[in-house]
MARVOLUM-278186 format. One record per residue (C-alpha): x, z, y. Coordinates in pm, whole numbers. Layout:
BEGIN
{{X, Z, Y}}
...
END
This chain:
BEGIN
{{26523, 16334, 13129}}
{{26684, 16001, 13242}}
{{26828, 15833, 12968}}
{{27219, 15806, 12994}}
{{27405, 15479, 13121}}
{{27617, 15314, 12815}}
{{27991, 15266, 12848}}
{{28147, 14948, 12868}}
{{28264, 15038, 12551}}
{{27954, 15088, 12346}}
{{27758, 14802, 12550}}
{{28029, 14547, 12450}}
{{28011, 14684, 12031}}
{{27604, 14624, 12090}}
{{27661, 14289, 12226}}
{{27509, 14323, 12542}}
{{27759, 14089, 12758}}
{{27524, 13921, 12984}}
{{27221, 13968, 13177}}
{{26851, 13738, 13196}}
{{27021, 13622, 13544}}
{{27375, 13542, 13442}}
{{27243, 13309, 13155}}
{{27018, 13158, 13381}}
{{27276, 13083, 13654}}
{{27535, 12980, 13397}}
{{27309, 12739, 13229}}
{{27280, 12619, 13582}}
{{27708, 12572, 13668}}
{{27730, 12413, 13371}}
{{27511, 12143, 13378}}
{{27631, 12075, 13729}}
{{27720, 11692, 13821}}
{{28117, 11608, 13776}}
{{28282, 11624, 14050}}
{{28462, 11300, 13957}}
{{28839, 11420, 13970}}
{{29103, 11329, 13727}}
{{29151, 11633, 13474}}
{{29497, 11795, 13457}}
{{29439, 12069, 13181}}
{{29128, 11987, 12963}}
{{29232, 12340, 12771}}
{{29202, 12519, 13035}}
{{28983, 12927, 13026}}
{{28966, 13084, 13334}}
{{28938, 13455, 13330}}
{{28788, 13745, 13603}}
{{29005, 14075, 13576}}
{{28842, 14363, 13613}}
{{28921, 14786, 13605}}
{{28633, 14824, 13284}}
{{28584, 14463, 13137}}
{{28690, 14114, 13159}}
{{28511, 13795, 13133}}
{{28619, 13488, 13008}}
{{28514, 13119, 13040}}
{{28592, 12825, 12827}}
{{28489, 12453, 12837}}
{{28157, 12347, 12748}}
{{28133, 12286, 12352}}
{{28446, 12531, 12257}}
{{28183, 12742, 12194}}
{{27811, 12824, 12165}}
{{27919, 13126, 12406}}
{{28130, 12981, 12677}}
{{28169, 13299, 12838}}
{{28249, 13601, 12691}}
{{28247, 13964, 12842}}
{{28559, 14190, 12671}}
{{28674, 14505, 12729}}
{{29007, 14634, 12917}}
{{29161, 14830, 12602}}
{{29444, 14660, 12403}}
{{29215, 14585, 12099}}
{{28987, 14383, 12275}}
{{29255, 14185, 12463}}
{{29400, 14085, 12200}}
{{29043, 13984, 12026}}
{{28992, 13780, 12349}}
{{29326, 13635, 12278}}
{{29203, 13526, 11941}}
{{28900, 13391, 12062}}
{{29099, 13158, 12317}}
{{29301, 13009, 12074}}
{{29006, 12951, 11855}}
{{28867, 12777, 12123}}
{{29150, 12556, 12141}}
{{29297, 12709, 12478}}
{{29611, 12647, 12589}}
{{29658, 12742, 12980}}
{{29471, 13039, 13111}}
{{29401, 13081, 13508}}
{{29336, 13469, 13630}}
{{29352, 13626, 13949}}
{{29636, 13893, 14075}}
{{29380, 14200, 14088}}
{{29562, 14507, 14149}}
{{29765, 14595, 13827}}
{{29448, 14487, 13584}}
{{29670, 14141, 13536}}
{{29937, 14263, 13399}}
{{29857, 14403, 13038}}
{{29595, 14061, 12977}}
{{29889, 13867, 13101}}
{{30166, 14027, 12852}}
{{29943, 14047, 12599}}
{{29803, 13641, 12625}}
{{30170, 13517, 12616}}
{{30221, 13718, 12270}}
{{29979, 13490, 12118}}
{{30200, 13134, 12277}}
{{29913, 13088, 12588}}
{{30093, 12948, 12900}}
{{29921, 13222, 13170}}
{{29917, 13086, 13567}}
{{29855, 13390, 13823}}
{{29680, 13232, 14141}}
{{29640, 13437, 14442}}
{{29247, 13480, 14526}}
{{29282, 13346, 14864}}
{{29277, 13018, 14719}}
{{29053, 13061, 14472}}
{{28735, 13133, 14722}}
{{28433, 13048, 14603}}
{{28171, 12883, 14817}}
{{27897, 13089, 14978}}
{{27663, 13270, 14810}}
{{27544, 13511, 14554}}
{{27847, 13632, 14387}}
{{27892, 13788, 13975}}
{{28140, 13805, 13723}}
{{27998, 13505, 13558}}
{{28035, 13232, 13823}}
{{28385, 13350, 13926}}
{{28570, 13272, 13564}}
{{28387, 12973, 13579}}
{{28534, 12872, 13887}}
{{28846, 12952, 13823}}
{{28799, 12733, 13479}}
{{28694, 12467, 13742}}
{{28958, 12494, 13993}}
{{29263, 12491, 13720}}
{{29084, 12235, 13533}}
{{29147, 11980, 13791}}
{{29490, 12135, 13900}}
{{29344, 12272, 14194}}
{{29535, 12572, 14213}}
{{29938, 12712, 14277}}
{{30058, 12967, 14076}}
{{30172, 13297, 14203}}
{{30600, 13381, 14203}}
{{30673, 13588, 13908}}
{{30999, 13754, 13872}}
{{31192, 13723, 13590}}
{{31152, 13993, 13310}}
{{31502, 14105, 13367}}
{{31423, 14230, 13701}}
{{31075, 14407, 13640}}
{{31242, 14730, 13521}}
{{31417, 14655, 13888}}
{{31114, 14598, 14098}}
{{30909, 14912, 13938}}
{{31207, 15172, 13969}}
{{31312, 15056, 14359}}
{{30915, 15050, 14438}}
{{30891, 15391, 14308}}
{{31227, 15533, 14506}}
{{31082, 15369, 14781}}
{{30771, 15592, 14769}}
{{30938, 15917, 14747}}
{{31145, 15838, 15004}}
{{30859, 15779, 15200}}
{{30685, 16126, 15066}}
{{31013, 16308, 15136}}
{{30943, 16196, 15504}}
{{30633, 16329, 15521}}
{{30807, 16661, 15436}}
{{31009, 16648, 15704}}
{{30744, 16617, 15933}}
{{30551, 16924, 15768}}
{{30861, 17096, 15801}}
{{30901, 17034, 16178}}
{{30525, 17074, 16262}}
{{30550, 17505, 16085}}
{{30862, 17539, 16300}}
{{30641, 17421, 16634}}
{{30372, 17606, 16550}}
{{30646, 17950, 16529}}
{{30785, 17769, 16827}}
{{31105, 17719, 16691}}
{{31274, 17433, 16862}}
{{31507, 17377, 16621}}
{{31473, 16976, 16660}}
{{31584, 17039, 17057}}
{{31933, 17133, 16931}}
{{31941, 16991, 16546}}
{{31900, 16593, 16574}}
{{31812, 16623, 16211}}
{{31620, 16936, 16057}}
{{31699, 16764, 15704}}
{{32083, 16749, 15781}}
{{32339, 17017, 15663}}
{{32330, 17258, 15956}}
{{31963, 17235, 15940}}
{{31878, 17251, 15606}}
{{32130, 17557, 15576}}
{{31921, 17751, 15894}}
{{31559, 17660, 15734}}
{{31666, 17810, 15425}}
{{31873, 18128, 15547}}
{{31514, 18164, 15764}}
{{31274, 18180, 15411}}
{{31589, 18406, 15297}}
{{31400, 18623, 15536}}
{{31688, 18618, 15791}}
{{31557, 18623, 16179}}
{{31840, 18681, 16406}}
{{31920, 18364, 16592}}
{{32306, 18418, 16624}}
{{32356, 18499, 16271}}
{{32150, 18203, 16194}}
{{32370, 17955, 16453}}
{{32674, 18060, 16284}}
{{32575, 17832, 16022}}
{{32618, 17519, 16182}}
{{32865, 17233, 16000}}
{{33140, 17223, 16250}}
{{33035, 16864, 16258}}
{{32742, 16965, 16460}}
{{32792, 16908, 16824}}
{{32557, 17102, 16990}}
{{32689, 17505, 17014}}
{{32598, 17810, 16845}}
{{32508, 17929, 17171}}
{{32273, 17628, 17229}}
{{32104, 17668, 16860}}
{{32044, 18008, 16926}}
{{31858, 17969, 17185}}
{{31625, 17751, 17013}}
{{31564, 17974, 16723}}
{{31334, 18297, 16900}}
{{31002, 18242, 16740}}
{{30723, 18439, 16646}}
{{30748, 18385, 16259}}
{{30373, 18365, 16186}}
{{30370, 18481, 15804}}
{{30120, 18177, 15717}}
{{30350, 17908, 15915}}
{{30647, 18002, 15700}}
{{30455, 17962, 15389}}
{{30404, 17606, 15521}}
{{30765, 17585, 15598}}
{{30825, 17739, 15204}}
{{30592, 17461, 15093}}
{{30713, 17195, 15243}}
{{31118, 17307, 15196}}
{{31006, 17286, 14781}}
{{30834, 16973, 14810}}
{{31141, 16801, 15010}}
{{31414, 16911, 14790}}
{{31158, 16827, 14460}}
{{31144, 16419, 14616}}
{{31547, 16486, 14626}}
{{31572, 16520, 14230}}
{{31332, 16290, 14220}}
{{31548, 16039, 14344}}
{{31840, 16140, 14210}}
{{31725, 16082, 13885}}
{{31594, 15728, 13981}}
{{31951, 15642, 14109}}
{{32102, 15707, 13772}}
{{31778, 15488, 13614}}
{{31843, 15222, 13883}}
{{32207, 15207, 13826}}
{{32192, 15164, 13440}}
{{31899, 14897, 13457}}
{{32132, 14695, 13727}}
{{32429, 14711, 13512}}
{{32271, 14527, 13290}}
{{32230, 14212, 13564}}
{{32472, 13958, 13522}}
{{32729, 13898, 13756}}
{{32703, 13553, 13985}}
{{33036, 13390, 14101}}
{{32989, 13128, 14373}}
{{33258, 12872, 14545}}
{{33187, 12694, 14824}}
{{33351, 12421, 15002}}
{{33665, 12524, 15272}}
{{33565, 12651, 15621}}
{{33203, 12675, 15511}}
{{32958, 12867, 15726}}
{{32589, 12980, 15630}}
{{32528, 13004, 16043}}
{{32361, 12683, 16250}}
{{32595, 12495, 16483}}
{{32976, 12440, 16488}}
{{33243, 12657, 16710}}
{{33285, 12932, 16482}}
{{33518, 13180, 16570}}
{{33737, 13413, 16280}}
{{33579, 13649, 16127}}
{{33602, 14039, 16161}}
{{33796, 14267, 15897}}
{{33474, 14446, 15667}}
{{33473, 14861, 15753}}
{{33570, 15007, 15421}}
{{33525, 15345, 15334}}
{{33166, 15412, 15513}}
{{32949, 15706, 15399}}
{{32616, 15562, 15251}}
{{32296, 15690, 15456}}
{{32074, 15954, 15336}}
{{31822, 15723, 15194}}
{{32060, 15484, 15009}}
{{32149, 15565, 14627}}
{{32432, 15780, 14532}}
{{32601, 15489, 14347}}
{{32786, 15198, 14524}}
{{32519, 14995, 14598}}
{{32660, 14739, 14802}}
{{32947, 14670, 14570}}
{{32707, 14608, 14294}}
{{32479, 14382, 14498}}
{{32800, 14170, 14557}}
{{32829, 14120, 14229}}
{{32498, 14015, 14138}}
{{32458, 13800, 14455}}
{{32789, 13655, 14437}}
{{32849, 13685, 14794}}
{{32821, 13957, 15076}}
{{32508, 13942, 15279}}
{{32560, 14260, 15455}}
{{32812, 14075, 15645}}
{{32505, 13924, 15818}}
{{32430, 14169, 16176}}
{{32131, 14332, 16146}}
{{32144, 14344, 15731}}
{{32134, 14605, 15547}}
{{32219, 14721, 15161}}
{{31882, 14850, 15135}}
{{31736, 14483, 15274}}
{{31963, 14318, 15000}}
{{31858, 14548, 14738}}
{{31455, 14503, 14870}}
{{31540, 14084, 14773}}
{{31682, 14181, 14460}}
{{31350, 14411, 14355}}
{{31128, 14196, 14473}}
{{31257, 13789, 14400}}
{{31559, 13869, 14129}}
{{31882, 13676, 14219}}
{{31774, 13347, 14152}}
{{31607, 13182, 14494}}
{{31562, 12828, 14288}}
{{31208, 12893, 14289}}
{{31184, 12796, 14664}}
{{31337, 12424, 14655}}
{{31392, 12482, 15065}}
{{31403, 12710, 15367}}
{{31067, 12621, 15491}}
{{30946, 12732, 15154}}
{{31111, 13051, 15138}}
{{30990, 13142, 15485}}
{{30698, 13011, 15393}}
{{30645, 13290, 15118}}
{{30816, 13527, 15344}}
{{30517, 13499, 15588}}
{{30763, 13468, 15874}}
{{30650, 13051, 15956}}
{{30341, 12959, 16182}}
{{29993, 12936, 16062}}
{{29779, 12687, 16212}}
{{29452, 12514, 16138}}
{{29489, 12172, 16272}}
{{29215, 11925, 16284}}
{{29214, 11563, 16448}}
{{29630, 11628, 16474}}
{{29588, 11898, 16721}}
{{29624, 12269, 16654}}
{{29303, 12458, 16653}}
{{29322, 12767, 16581}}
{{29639, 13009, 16480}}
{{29613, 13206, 16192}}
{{29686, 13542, 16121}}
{{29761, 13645, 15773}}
{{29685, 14005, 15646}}
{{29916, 14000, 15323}}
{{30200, 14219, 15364}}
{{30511, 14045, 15199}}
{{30773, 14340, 15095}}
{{31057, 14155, 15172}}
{{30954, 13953, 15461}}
{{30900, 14320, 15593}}
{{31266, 14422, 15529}}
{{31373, 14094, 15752}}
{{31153, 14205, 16033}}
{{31267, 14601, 16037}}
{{31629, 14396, 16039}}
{{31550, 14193, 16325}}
{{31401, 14514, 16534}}
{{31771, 14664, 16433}}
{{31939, 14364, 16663}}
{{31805, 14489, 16980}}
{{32113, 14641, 17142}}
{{32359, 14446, 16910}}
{{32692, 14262, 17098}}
{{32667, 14001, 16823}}
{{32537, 13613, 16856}}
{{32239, 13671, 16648}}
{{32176, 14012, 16860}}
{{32195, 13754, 17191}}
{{31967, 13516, 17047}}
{{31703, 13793, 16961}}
{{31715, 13911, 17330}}
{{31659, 13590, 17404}}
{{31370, 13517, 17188}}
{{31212, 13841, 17323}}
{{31203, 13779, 17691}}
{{31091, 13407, 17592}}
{{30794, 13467, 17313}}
{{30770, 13863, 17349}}
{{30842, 14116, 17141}}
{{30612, 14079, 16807}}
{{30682, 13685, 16799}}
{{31051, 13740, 16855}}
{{31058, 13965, 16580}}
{{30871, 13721, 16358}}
{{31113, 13437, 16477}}
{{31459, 13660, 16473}}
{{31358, 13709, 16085}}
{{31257, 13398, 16001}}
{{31680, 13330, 16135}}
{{31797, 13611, 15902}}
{{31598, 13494, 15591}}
{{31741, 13149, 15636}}
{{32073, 13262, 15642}}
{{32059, 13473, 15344}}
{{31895, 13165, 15163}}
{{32215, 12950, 15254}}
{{32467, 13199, 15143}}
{{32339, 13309, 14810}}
{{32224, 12899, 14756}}
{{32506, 12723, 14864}}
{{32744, 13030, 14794}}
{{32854, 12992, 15191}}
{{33011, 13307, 15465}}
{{32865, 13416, 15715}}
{{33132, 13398, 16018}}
{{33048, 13671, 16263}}
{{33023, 13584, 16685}}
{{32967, 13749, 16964}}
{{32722, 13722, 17238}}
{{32957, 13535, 17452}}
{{32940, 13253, 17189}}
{{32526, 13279, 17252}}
{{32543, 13263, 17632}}
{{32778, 12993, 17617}}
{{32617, 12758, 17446}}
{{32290, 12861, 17634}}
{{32411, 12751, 17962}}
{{32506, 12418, 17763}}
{{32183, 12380, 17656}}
{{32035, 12412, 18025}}
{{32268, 12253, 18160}}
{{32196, 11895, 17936}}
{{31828, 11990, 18033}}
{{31873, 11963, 18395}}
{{32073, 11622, 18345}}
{{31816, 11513, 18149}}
{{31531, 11559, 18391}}
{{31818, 11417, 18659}}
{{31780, 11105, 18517}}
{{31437, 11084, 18470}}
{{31410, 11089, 18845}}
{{31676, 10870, 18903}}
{{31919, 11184, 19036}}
{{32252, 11235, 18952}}
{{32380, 11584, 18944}}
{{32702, 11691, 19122}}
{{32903, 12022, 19057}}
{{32925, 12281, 19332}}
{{33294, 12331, 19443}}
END
């Protein structure tokens, strides 16, 4: 009979923390040369997060252990706490690992530690055999010299924000997936419902799918309850509703009808969460100077009057959303084409509704992910790189941008533009790196965004081309003349 493995818990109580080969090696990193650098936190403990255990590193002679293995439970946080400040630690370096960060890092700045999150693609150690061990130390390393940035943190105010919107934002996402279970068991009776319906989770569809588990089958009985909104006929809906009503297709349909209208109260109730936890946000008031404008150039024509009195979309929250965000923001970026109340409330979730963090534009773009990446090396570009972190709210900017594609407005012109010039993933890249920088000017400098039309766009277009052909005119010693 194999003898069983111990748990982290019961190795840690025995005192097992490291192995033959992890003392070896970190006898070895810590009698390494000096690198020779100037020292910008002497107490400084790096730490490796795990999902069981933890290990922490600490100077050399803080301790005749200078790293120390400790479990993920609260009790032995908070003895690795202790054990830090014994040590004389006052700044602690870990990595953003999943959701393993958060409970060391809430439970470090009880006990007065100043806690730095770095990302870990710039904490990458150099090549070879990798452990536990050597990564705290080289975190200890890195932070000791001020070798690493810290990671954005939002404020505490807006983590009950962040966690309630993320979560809405996955059952809206599950209650899609519904949908589409829902259409597939009406195929498969071949129901065309979706021919006539444009939206089987609508009124007149949602009324038809569940008259049809009501056990009702004849199609005119079944049009008749169309919303007299709905403009396709009962005659047309009708004749998408003969099927063969296979018994185990409309158990699928019964399934996924439950599920859909289960992610509905599920939402609901998050609205009513969502609304009281943004209530509690102060509200921003901003004045800016006369005639200001968050858009680049001059020639600004008059704004348009706001549409009052629009029906939210399915997917927003039952409360006023936008008048709320206008409130906290201090100014109204849905005035911006192609920007959404969901977009704004994504910004808010995500980055709170301070933006002093990011001292400029490039910087906010920057940790947007929506600027160039390029390796250069002897001042010339070498290489473009592709990033594969997904920013949340750089997203929302580039599902904005994709919205501009048929829009009559300047900044719907200049995405056109930007897509028969760079293409259409680059344009959409470029268009939201626009919209980002606009939003960063309005809630910043508490500017308006004056809307134009595409006329304005093509207009100063043929400007531009037109000062590039006089340019090049005079470069060859022409002179151009206009046609009569």
């Amino acid at each position: 009979m194999s003898k069983r493995k111990p748990s982290t818990f019961e190795r840690l109580r025995e005192g097992k923390s490291l192995n033959r080969q992890e003392r070896r090696e970190l006898e070895r990193r810590l009698n390494a040369v000096d690198p020779g650098l100037d020292v910008i936190h002497p107490d400084a403990a790096g730490i490796d997060v795990g999902d069981k255990s933890h290990f922490a590193a600490v100077p050399e002679g803080r301790d005749p252990r200078p790293v120390r293995e400790f479990g993920s439970w609260t009790a032995a946080l908070r003895e690795m706490a202790e054990w830090l400040k014994q040590c004389g630690i006052r700044t602690v370096v870990m990595q953003s690992t999943g959701v393993y960060w958060m409970a060391i890092h809430d439970v470090l700045q009880e006990y007065g530690l100043e806690v730095n999150l770095v990302d870990a693609r710039g904490t990458k150690n150099v090549p070879g055999h990798k452990s536990d061990v050597q990564e705290c130390q080289w975190l200890l390393k890195l932070h000791t010299y001020g070798l690493l940035r810290n990671c954005f943190l939002p404020p505490e105010e807006i983590r009950g924000v962040r966690t309630l919107w993320r979560l809405r934002s996955q059952h809206v996402a599950d209650a899609g997936r519904c949908i589409q279970h829902m259409q597939k068991a009406l195929i498969e009776m071949n129901v065309q419902l979706q021919h006539a319906v444009s939206d089987i989770a609508g009124v007149t569809g949602q009324a038809i799918l569940q008259a049809i588990l009501d056990g009702e089958r004849d199609p005119h009985k079944l049009a008749a309850l169309r919303d007299p909104r709905c403009q396709a006929s009962e005659e047309e809906i009708a004749c998408h509703l003969e099927g063969n009503w296979r018994e185990d297709s409309l158990f699928a349909l019964e399934q996924a009808m439950a599920a859909y209208k289960f992610y509905g109260r599920q939402m609901a109730v998050c609205d009513k969460r969502l609304q009281r936890y943004m209530a509690t946000l102060p509200s921003r008031h901003q004045e800016a100077e006369p005639g200001a404008v968050a858009s680049p150039g001059k020639g600004q024509s008059k704004s348009k009057a706001k549409g009052k009195g629009r029906k939210p979309r399915k997917n927003q929250p039952a409360f006023h959303l936008e008048a709320e965000l206008e409130r906290i923001w201090g100014v109204n970026a849905k005035s911006i084409d192609g920007v959404d109340v969901m977009t704004i409330q994504t910004v808010l979730a995500e980055v709170g509704p301070d933006l002093s963090a990011w001292k400029t534009e490039g910087h906010w773009t920057s940790w947007l992910n929506l600027v160039p990446r390029r390796d250069i090396s002897g001042g010339k570009v070498i290489r473009h790189v592709k990033l594969g972190n997904h920013n949340r709210v750089g997203n929302a900017f580039r599902m904005c941008a994709q919205s501009l594609i048929r829009s009559e407005s300047y900044l719907g012109a200049k995405y056109r533009y930007l897509r028969a010039r760079l293409g259409g993933r680059r344009a959409v890249k470029a268009m939201a790196r626009v919209l980002a920088c606009i939003f960063y000017r309005m809630v910043t400098r508490g500017l308006n965004w004056v809307k134009r039309g595409s006329e304005e766009f093509e207009k100063k277009k043929a400007q531009r081309e037109l000062e590039s052909l006089q340019r090049k005119a005079r470069n060859l010693g022409l002179q151009l003349i206009p046609a009569v």
